[in-house]
C-alpha positions in Angstrom: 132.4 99.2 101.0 129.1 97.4 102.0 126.2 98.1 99.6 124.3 99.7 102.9 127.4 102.2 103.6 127.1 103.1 99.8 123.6 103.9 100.5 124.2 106.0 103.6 127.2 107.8 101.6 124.9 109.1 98.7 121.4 109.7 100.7 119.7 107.1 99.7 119.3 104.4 102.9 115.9 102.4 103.5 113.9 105.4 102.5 115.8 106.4 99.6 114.4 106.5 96.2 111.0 106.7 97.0 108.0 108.6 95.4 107.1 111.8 97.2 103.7 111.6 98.4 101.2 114.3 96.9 98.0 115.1 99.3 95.9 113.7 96.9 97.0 110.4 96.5 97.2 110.1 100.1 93.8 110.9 101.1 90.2 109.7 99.7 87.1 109.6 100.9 88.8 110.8 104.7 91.0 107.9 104.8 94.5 108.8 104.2 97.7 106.2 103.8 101.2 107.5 105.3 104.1 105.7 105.8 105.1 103.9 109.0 108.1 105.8 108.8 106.6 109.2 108.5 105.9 111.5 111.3 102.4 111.4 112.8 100.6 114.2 112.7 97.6 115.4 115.1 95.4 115.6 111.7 95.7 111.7 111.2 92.9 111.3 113.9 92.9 107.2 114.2 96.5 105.6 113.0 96.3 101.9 112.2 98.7 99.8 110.9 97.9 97.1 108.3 100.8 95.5 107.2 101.4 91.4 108.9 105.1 92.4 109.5 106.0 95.7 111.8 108.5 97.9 109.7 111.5 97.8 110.6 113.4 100.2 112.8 110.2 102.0 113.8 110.0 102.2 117.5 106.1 100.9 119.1 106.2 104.7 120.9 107.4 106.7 117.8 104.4 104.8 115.2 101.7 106.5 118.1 99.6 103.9 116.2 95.8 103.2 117.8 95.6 99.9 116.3 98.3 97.0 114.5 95.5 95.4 112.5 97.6 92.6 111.0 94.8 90.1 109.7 93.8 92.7 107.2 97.3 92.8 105.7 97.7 90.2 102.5 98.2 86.8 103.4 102.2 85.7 103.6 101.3 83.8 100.8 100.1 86.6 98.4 102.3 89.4 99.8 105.6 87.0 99.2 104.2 86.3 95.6 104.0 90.0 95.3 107.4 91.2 96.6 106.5 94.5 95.8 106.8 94.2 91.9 105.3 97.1 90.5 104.9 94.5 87.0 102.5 92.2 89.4 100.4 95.0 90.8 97.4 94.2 88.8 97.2 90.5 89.9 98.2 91.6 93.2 95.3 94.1 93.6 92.7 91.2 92.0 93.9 88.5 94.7 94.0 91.0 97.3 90.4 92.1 96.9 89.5 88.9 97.2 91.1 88.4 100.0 89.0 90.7 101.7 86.2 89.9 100.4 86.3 86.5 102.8 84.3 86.5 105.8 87.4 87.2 108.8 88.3 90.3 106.3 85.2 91.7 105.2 84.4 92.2 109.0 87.7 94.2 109.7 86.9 95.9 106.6 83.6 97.1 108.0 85.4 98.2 111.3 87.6 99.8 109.9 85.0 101.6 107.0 82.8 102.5 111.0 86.0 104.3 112.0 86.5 106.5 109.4 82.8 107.6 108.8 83.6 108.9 112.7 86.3 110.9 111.9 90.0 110.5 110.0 91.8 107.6 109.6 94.8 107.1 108.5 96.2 103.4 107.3 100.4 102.9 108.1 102.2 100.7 106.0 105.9 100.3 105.7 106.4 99.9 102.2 108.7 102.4 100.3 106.1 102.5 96.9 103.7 104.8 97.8 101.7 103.6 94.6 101.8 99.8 94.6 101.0 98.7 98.3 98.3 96.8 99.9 97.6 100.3 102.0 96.3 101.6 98.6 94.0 98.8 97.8 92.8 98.7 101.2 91.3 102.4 101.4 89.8 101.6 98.2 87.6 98.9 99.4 87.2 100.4 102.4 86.0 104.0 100.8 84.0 101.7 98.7 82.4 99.7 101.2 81.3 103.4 103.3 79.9 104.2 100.0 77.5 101.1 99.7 76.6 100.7 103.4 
């Protein structure tokens, strides 16, 4: 038996064995984070996606995603360095934030800080770690920069 009919056998296939996603993690400061493999919602008002890569098996007409904002995703550098290692997270979030602190970033950070001062947004990312993803540093600086502007 193949390690992906194992999965499918005791539940636990590409989404399996993730955190569950409490309301207050996933919104702050009216920008909310929800995975690409989640259901949209009405309430989600402006859905843009910010990882480089699209998740897999998630269909263009099923993400009803305004947006694919990929230059605001890590660079392929930083996010293989990462591989979503919940032990690098801390480095990860310090060279990530500095990352969008260059000029090409800060600007989409700004856009996307204009959009959600006009009504929800909602940033979709693939990952399965609702907690260590570049979605969750992202609404950070972009909460941050609303804040300061």
């Amino acid at each position: 038996m193949t390690a992906s009919h194992a999965q499918k056998r005791n539940g636990k296939g590409r989404d399996g064995g993730r955190q569950p996603s409490a309301p207050e993690q996933n919104t702050a400061g009216g920008v909310r984070l929800k995975r690409a493999y989640e259901p949209a919602d009405e309430s989600d008002g402006y859905r843009v996606l910010v990882d480089r890569l699209w998740p897999r098996g998630v269909s263009k007409a099923k993400a009803h995603l305004d947006l694919w904002m990929k230059d605001i995703a890590p660079s392929n550098e930083l996010r293989r360095w990462f591989g979503h290692d919940p032990a690098r997270w801390d480095e990860f979030e310090r060279r990530y934030r500095a990352e969008l602190a260059e000029p090409d970033q800060s600007q989409l950070v700004t856009v996307l800080a204009d959009r959600a001062a006009h009504g929800p947004l909602t940033l979709v990312y693939g990952a399965r770690d609702t907690l260590h993803n570049e979605a969750v540093v992202l609404r950070e600086v972009v909460t941050t920069t609303r804040r300061t502007e």
